[in-house]
Each structure stands twice: as C-alpha cells, then as structure tokens.
C-alpha positions in Angstrom: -11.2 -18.0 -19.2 -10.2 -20.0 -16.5 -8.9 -18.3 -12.9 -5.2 -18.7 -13.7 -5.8 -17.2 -17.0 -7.8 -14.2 -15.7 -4.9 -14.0 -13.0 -2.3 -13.5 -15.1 -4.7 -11.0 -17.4 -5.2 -8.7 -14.0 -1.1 -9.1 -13.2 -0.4 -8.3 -16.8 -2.2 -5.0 -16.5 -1.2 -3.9 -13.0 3.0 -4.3 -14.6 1.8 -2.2 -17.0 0.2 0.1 -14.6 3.4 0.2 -12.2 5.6 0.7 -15.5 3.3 3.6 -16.5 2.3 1.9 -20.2 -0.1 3.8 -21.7 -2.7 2.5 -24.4 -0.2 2.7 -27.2 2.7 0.6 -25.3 0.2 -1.9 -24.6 -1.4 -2.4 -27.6 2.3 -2.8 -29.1 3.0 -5.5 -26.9 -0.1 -7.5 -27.6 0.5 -6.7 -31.3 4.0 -7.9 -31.2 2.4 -11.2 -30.0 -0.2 -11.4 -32.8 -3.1 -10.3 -30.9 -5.0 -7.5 -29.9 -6.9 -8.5 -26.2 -4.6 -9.2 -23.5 -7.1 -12.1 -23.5 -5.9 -13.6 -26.5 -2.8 -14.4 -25.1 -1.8 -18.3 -23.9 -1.1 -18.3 -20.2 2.1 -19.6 -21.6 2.7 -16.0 -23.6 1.4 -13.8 -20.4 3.9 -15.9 -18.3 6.5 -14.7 -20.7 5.4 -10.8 -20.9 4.9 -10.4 -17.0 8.2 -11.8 -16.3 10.0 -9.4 -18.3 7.4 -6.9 -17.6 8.5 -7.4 -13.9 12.1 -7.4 -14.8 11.7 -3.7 -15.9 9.6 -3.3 -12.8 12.3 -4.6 -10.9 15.4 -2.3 -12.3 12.5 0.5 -12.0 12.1 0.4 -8.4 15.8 -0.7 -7.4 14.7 -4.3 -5.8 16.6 -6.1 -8.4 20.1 -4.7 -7.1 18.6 -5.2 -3.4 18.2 -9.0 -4.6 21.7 -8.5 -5.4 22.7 -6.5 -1.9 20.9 -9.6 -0.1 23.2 -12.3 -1.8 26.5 -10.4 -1.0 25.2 -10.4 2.8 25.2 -14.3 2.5 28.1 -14.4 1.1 30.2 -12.2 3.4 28.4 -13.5 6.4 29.4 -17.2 4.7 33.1 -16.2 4.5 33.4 -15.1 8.2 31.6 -17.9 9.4 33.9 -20.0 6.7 37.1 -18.4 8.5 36.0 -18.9 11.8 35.4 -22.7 11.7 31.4 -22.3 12.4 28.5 -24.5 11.4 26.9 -21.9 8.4 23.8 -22.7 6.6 21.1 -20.0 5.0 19.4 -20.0 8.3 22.0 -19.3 10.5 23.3 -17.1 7.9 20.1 -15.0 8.1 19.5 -15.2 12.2 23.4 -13.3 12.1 22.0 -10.3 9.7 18.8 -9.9 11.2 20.4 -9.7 14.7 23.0 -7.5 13.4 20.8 -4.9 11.8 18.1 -5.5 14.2 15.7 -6.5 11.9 12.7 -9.2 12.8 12.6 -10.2 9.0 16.0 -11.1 6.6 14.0 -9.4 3.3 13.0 -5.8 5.4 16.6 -4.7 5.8 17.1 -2.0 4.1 20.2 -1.7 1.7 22.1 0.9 3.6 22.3 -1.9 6.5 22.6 -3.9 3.9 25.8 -2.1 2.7 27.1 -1.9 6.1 26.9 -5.5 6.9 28.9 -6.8 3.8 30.9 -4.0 4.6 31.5 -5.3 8.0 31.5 -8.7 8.1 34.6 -8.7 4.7 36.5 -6.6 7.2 36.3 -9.0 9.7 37.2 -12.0 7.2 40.7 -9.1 6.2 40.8 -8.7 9.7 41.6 -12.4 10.9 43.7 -13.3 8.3 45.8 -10.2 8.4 46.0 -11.4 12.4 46.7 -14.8 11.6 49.4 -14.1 8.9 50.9 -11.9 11.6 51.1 -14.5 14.6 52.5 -17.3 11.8 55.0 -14.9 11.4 56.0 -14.5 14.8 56.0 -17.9 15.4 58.1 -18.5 12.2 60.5 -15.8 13.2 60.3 -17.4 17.0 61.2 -20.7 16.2 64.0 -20.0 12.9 65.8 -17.4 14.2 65.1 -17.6 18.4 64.6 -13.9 18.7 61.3 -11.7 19.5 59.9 -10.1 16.7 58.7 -6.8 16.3 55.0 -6.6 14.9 55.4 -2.8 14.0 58.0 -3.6 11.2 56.3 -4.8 8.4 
C-alpha cells in the first residue's frame, strides 16, 4: 500500500468518524463495493466514497450552504462594482468583504456577516438604479415639458 493509498484509507475512516458510521454502516459501504477491508478498495473507489462521504459531511455541518453564502457575496459585491463602473475581479472582490466585515481572511467570515453583506451590497445595486431612474426622469420631464418636477409624486 502505497502513501496515497494509506491516505485516502485514514481519510475514509475519519468521514466515517465525523459522520458517526458505526461498524455496520461501514461494512455496508465496503460491501456495496465488493469488498470487505477498506484496503481492498482502488484509490479510484475511495476517491469516489470520501467525496460523497464529504458531501454528507458537508450538509452535516452547514459548510456546504456557507460555500453557497460565499458565492452570493461575490456576486452581489460583482453587481455593485458592475453598476458603479469599477475595475472587479475575485481579488478585489474579496479585499471589499473582508474590509467590510473586518475579517483578515475572505473564508473566516461567518455567515451572519455573510448575510449582511449580500444583504447590503443588492441594496446598494436597488439603491442606484432607483436613483438613477429618478434623475432620468427629471431630466426627461426637464427637457419635454420645461417644468420642475416633483420627486415625491411617484
């Protein structure tokens, strides 16, 4: 057994640790595969199992839907910096949500900041085209009619 192989023996039995598998699950999952040692498996078949043994570790423990929280930042972040007319690339993106939430590293926010920064940064993509619909109207109203308009009428 080479060291990627006992690698991949050792991470296969610490998902099934994390997922709390007890002797039973475990030795359905190696029969379901035609063996009956995890070390009978191909590194090709334990690839397989501990990446959908760290799926379920991952809706387990909640980091798939931070994955998901983390994306949305980009995005919204994206969109403002999009409507604004600035330069926007993953790095930049990331330097703006880590000096927003005041975290030194883009994966340690947590999702509540998380939250608040897609929260914060869509309103202030509605916010500057609600402003900018308004002023083209003005203007539209300025230049057809030749009269002030009133921005409290809607």
């Amino acid at each position: 057994m080479d060291e990627i192989h006992r690698g991949l023996v050792k991470k296969y039995h610490t998902l099934c640790t994390v997922l709390g598998l007890d002797a039973d699950a475990k030795r359905a999952i190696l029969s379901s595969w035609g063996v009956e040692s995890s070390r009978d498996l191909t590194q090709h078949q334990l690839i397989d199992i501990c990446a959908k043994l760290s799926e379920q570790v991952d809706h387990k423990q909640g980091t798939a839907r931070l994955d998901k929280l983390r994306k949305q930042v980009i995005a919204a972040i994206g969109s403002w910096l999009r409507e604004t007319g600035q330069t926007k690339n993953i790095s930049i993106i990331k330097g703006i949500a880590m000096r927003a939430s005041g975290y030194a590293e883009f994966n340690k926010i947590p999702r509540e900041r998380l939250r608040n920064l897609i929260a914060t940064f869509n309103n202030k993509v509605k916010d500057a085209r609600a402003v900018d619909e308004l002023t083209d109207a003005m203007l539209m109203q300025h230049y057809t009619a030749g009269r002030e308009f009133d921005p409290t009428l809607n």
